[in-house]
TORKOL-4160 file (C-alpha; in steps of 0.2 Angstrom, whole numbers, padded with zeros to 4 digits, m for minus):
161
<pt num="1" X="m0052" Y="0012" Z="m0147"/>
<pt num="2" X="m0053" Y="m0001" Z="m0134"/>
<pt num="3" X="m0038" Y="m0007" Z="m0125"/>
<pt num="4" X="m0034" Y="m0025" Z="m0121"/>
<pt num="5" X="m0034" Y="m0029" Z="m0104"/>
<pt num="6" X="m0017" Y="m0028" Z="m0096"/>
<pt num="7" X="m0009" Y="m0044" Z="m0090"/>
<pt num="8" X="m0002" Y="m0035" Z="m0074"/>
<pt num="9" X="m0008" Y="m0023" Z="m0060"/>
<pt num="10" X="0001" Y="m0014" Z="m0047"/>
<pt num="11" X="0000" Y="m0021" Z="m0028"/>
<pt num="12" X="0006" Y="m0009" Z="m0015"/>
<pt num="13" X="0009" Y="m0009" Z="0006"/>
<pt num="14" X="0009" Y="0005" Z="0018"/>
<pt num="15" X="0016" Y="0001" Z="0035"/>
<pt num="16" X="0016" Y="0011" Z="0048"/>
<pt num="17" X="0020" Y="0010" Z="0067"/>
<pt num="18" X="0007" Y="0019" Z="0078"/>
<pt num="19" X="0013" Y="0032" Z="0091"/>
<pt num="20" X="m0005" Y="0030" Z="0101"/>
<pt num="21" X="m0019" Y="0016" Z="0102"/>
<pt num="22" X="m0030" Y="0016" Z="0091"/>
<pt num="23" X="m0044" Y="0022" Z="0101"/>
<pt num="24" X="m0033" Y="0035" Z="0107"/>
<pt num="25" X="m0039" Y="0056" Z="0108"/>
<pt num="26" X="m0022" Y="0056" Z="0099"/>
<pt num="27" X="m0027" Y="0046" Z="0082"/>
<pt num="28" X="m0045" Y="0050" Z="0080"/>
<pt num="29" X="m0044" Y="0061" Z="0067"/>
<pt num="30" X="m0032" Y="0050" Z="0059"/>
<pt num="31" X="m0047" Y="0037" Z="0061"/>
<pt num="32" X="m0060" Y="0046" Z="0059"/>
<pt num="33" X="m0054" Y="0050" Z="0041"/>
<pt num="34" X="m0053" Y="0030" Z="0037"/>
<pt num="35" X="m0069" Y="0028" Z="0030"/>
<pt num="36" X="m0068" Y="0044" Z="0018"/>
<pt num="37" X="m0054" Y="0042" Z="0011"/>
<pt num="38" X="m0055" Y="0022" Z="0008"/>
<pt num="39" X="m0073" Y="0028" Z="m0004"/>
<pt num="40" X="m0060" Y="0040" Z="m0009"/>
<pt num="41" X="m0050" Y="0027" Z="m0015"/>
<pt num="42" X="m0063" Y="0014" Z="m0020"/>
<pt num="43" X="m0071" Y="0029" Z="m0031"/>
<pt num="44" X="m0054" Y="0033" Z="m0038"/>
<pt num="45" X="m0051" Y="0030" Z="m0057"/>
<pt num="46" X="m0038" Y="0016" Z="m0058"/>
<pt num="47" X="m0042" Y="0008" Z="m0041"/>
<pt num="48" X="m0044" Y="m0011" Z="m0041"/>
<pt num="49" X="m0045" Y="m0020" Z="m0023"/>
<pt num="50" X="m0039" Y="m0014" Z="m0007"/>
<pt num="51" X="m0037" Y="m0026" Z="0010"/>
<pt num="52" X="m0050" Y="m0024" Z="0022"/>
<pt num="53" X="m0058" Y="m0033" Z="0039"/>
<pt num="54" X="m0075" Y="m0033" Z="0043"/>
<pt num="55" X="m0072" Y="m0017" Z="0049"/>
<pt num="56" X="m0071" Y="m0009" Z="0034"/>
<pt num="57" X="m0053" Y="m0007" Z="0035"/>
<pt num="58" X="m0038" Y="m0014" Z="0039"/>
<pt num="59" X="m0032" Y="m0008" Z="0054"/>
<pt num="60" X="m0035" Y="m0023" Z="0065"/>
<pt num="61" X="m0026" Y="m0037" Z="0053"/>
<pt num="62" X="m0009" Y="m0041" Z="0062"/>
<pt num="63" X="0008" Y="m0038" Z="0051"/>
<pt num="64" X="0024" Y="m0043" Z="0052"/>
<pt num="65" X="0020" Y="m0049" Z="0070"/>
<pt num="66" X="0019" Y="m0031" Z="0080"/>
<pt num="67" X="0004" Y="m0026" Z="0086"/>
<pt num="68" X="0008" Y="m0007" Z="0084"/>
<pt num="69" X="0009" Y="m0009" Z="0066"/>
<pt num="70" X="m0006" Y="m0006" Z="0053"/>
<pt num="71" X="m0004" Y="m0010" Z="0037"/>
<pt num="72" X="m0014" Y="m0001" Z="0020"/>
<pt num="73" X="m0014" Y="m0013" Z="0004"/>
<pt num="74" X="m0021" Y="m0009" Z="m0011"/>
<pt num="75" X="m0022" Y="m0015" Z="m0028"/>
<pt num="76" X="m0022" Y="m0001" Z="m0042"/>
<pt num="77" X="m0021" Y="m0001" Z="m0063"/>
<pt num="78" X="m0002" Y="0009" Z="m0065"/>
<pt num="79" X="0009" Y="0019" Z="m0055"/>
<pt num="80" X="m0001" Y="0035" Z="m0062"/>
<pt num="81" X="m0017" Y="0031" Z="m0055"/>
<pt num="82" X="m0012" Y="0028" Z="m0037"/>
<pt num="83" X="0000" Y="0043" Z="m0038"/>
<pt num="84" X="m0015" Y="0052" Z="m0042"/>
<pt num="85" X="m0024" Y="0046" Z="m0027"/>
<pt num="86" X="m0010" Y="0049" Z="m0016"/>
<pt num="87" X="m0006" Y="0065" Z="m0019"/>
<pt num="88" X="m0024" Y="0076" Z="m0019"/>
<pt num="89" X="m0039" Y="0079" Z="m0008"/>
<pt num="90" X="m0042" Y="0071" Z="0009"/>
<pt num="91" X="m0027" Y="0059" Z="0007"/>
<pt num="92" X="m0014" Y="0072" Z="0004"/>
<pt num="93" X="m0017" Y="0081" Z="0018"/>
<pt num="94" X="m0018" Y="0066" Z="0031"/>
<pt num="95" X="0000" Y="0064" Z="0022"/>
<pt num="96" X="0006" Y="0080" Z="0027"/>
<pt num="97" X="m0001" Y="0076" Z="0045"/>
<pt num="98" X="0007" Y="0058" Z="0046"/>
<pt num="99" X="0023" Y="0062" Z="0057"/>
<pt num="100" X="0007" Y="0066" Z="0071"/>
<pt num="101" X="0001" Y="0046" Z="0070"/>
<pt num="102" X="0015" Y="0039" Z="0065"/>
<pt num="103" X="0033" Y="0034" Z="0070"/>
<pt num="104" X="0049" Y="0040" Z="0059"/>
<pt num="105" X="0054" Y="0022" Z="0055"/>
<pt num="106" X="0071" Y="0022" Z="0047"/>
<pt num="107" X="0068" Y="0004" Z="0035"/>
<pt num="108" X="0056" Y="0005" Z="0022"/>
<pt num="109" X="0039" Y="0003" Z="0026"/>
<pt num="110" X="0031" Y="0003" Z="0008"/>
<pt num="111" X="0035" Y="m0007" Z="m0008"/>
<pt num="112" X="0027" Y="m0009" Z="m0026"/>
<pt num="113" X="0025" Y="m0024" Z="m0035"/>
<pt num="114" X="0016" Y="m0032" Z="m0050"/>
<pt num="115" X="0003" Y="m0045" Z="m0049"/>
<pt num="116" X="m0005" Y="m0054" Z="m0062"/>
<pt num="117" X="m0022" Y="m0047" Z="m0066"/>
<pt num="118" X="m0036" Y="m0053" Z="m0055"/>
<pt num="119" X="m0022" Y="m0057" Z="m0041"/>
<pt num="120" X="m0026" Y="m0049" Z="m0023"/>
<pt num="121" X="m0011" Y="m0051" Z="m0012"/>
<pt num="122" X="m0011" Y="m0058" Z="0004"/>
<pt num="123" X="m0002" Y="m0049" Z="0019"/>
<pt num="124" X="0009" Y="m0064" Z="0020"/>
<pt num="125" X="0016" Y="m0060" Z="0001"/>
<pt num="126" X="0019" Y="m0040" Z="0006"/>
<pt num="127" X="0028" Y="m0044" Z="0020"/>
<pt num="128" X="0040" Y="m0054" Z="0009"/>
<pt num="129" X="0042" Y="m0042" Z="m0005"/>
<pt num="130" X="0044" Y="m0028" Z="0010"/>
<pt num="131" X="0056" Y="m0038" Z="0017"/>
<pt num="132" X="0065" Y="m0039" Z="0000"/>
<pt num="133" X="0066" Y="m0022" Z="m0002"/>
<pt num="134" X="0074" Y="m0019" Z="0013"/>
<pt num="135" X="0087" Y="m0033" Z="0010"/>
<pt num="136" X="0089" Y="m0032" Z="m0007"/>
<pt num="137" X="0083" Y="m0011" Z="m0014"/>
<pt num="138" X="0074" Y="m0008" Z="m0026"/>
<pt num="139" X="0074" Y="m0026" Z="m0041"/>
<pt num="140" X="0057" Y="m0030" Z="m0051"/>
<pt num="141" X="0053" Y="m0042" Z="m0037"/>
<pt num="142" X="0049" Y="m0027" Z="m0023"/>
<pt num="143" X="0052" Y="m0007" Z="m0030"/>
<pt num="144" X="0046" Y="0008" Z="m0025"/>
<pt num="145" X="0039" Y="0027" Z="m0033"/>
<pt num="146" X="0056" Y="0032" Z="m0035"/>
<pt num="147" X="0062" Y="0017" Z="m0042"/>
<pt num="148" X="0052" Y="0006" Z="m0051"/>
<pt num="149" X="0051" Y="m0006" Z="m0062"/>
<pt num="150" X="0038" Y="m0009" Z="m0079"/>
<pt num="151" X="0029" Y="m0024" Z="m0077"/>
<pt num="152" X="0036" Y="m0033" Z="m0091"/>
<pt num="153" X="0049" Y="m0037" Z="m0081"/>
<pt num="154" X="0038" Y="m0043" Z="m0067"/>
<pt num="155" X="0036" Y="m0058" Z="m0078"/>
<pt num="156" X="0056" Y="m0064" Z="m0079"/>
<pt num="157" X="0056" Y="m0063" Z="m0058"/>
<pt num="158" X="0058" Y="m0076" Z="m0050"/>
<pt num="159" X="0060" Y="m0075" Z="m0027"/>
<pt num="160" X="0080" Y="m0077" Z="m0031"/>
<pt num="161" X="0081" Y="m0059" Z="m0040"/>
């Protein structure tokens, strides 16, 4: 049975604030673990698009105007698949070793949203629906895991929600 194609994906950004340089003994193996998890992710059923330099990565595009910020955007099919990514293999445990790289940040530093198939965000856009969530919590405009929203409603949303 084939399925027709869906109308919406999931768009998702990571944030984080950086504890060392980049280039620092502290972060290599943060780093050096870049390149295999993004083929992870590339690989990964469900993956769509994910932001990337020339580097390869994303960790030299400049967010919300701090240089020790780094930001992981990613397009994926649903909610399942990128859970599914998140939380086995290599990228689980880079999770579990996050508090290592990264600052405790107490606003939120990731949001979900919906984009219309074939879309690929742009950082400008996840630093707005970022800055929605932290203004506004979790609405269908900018949610999160815990709280989402199905992308029916994604459709209603307008930037006033």
């Amino acid at each position: 049975m084939t399925h027709a194609p869906a109308a919406h994906e999931l768009a998702q950004v990571n944030i984080a604030r950086l504890k060392f340089p980049l280039d620092s003994p502290e972060l290599k193996d943060f780093v050096d673990a870049l390149d295999p998890v993004n083929a992870v992710a590339d690989a990964a059923d469900g993956f769509v698009w994910r932001l990337e330099s020339d580097s390869g990565n994303a960790t030299d595009i400049p967010v919300l105007g701090d240089e020790w910020l780094i930001i992981n955007m990613s397009v994926w099919r649903d909610s399942n698949a990128l859970t599914a990514f998140m939380y086995q293999g290599q990228h689980r445990e880079l999770l579990a070793r996050r508090r290592e790289w990264f600052e405790r940040v107490s606003e939120a530093m990731a949001t979900l949203w919906w984009v219309p198939a074939g879309h690929r965000p742009t950082v400008a856009e996840a630093e707005e629906r970022l800055l929605h969530l932290r203004e506004h919590g979790p609405t269908p405009y900018a949610f999160t895991l815990r709280t989402s929203f199905p992308a029916q409603e994604a459709t209603a949303v307008s930037r006033s929600a």
